[in-house]
Structure formats: structure tokens, C-alpha cells
C-alpha positions, 0 to 999 in steps of 0.5 A: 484901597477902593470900595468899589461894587460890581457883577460883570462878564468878560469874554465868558469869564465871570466876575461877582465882586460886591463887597471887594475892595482892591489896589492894581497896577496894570501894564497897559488900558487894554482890559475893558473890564470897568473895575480896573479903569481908574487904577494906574498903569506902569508899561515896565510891567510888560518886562516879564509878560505881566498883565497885572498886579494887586492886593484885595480884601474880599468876602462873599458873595466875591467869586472868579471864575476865568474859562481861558486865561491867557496866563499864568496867576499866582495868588498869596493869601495874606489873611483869612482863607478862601478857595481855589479851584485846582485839579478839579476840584476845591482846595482851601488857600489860606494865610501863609500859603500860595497857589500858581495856576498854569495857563490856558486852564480855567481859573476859580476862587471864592470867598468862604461864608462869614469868612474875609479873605485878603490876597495879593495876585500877579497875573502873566499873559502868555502865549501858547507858543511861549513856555510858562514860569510853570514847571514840572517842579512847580507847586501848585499849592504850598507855604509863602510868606507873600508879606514882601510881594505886598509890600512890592506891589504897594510899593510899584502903585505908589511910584506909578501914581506919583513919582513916575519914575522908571528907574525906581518903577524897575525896581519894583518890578523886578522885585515882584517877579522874582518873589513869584519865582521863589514860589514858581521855581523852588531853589530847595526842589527835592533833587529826587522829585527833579529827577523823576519828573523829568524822567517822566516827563519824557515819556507820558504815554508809559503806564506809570504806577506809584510804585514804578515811580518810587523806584526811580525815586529810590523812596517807598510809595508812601514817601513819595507821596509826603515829598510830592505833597510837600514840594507840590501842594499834589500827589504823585498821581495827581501831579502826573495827570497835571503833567499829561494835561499840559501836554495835551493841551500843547498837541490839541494846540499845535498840531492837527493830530486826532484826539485818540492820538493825542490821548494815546501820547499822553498815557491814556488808552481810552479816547473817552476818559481822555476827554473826561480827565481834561474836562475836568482839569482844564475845563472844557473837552479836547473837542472844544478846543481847537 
């Protein structure tokens, strides 16, 4: 790995690495960013919308912070812990467990004082008008031995620096996004969670309740809260705000709809705690953006 120090600002993200040592495979040189400069290139990346990959070993003063990442990111903690901003707020990642962060919604994380952090990370790019990896049975947060996806990307950076030879290159490749789709797509999904959600999903503007809802599931409400914290790293409730998030988000983006109605097709009554709720989800207001 590569020592390398810096503090920079992308696009309003911004960055604060000193201390970070780190290995990338990119899919092309089009991020002007400084610290991915000398890291190789592998273009068969572009098969599944990946921008990047990596492994990097971390203590403070390291922090991230992305306002508008145009793609999903999974990250896997190795060893230590650190921190993850998720559904508002700070939830701690550490060693056997994985986060994957949805698209279009601001991105954080940071080291934790006295405390080293190592984590490997796969990040898409995605367009708005493309569906995500990310669905409503996706965890957010949840248990993942990341040891196979770090051998994939050692593996995949060796082949680009040297041997540069496509077929072997496939095949890490390969490897890798199907190690973030064990995590994204969870063969062993609880079927009631399945479909409850999907239920759900079809009709956000309706007054859900824990109890409504553990009645679809035929679970009491305190079950269904073990499960969804089980499966999806969130509570019910939590889990249905992420849900009506996403589709506010794809209405603020493809249709011209005033806020109120969008707030009122998501489940929400009241156009200003809406706003609040995005805010505080997504990063920034619904009036911020279009």
C-alpha cells in the first residue's frame, strides 16, 4: 500500500485523509482527484458501473464526506471500527460487518479517536434513470465476511499493474460485484420481510403503522422489529422512511410535481416536515434539488 497525505475538495465533497494508506483499481482517469492519480486502471470495471475499488487502512484525523455521489457504495470493515453516516445519523462499522449506501444521498465516514480502521470499498456510478443494486430488501448495515471481496481486489490490482490480461482481469471482476450482491441481494431474505415490503412499497402514501404492518407480516410488532434489524441493519419505521425517501427522491427527479405533492405521495401530510425528513435523510431539501 501507499502513504500518501492530503486534504482536498471535490465537487463540495470533502476529503481529510492524512494518515490513510490505500490500494485502487479505477475504471478510467476521469476523477481529477490527486490521490487516485498513480493507481491502475482496469476499463472491464465499466461491466457492472463500477467506478472504483479498494482497500485502505485509516486513523484520524481520516474523514469523508460526499454531498451528491452519483453511486451506490459498499464498504466492508476488515479490522477496527469507524463510523457511518446512515439514516441520519452516526452508526459505528466494525469488523465483520458491511454498509451499502444508496445513491444521490450524502455519504460519510470517519475514523474514531485512538482507533485504526481498515475497509475495503466498491463504488458504482449510476444514473438516475438506472435502478440501483440497492432494493427494498437491501440491508443497510449488516454482518459480511469482506475477507473474499479483499482478496478480489488485491487480486484484480495485480492483474491490472502487470499481467494486463483481460480474461484473468473478467474474472476478478466478476468476482467482486457478485461479493457486493451477496450482501445487496440476500439469497436468505426473510420471505415475510419480502413481502411486506413489497406491499409497501406500492403504496407509500398510506398511514403505516408497526402494528399494520406486523399484521401483513403475521408477526407481532416486536418481532418485526428483531427481523428488520436482523435482515436490514434498521427498524420498521426507519426502514419505511428509507423507502419513502428514494421515491421522493425519483419524483423530485423526473417529474416537475410541486413538493406538496410529492410529500403527499410519499405518506407525509405536512410539506414542511417532508423537507425536514429529507433534509435530514438525503442531505439536503427537496427545494435544493431540482
Amino acid at each position: 500500500m501507499k502513504s500518501k497525505i492530503q486534504n482536498a475538495a471535490w465537487n463540495q465533497d470533502e476529503h481529510e485523509i492524512r494518515g490513510a494508506s490505500w490500494c485502487v483499481v479505477r475504471a478510467d482517469d476521469s476523477d481529477p482527484r490527486e490521490w487516485l492519480q498513480e493507481e491502475p486502471v482496469c476499463v472491464l470495471l465499466k461491466m457492472h458501473h463500477i467506478a472504483h475499488v479498494g482497500v485502505m487502512e485509516a486513523r484520524t484525523p481520516f474523514r469523508v464526506s460526499r454531498v451528491n455521489p452519483s453511486g451506490t457504495y459498499m464498504m466492508a470493515c476488515l479490522e477496527g471500527q469507524g463510523q457511518v453516516w446512515v439514516d441520519g445519523r452516526w452508526e459505528a462499522l466494525r469488523a465483520g460487518q458491511a454498509c451499502l449506501l444508496p445513491p444521490f444521498v450524502m455519504n460519510r465516514f470517519r475514523c474514531l479517536p485512538r482507533q485504526s480502521w481498515k475497509f475495503c470499498w466498491v463504488r458504482y456510478t449510476e444514473s438516475r434513470e438506472q435502478a440501483p443494486i440497492i432494493s427494498s430488501s437491501t440491508p443497510v448495515l449488516g454482518a459480511y465476511d469482506a475477507e473474499a471481496l479483499e482478496h478480489a481486489i488485491h487480486g484484480l490490482r495485480a492483474e491490472a499493474q502487470t499481467m494486463h490480461q483481460p480474461q484473468t482481469q473478467e474474472t476478478w471482476v466478476n468476482l467482486l460485484h457478485q461479493y457486493v450482491l451477496r450482501f445487496a441481494q440476500p439469497q436468505h431474505a426473510d420471505d415475510r420481510l419480502v413481502a411486506l415490503w413489497n406491499r409497501v412499497e406500492k403504496n407509500l402514501a398510506h398511514p403505516w403503522s408497526l402494528q399494520e404492518m406486523a399484521v401483513l407480516a403475521h408477526v407481532s410488532g416486536e418481532h418485526l422489529r428483531r427481523l428488520c434489524r436482523r435482515h436490514l441493519g434498521r427498524s420498521p419505521l426507519q426502514h419505511l422512511t428509507f423507502l419513502r425517501m428514494q421515491r421522493a427522491q425519483h419524483w423530485l427527479s423526473h417529474t416537475r410535481e410541486k413538493i406538496q405533492t410529492v410529500a403527499h405521495a410519499v405518506g407525509y401530510e405536512n410539506a414542511f416536515t417532508f423537507s425536514t425528513s429529507y433534509k435530514k435523510w438525503i442531505g439536503w431539501r427537496p427545494s435544493e434539488h431540482r
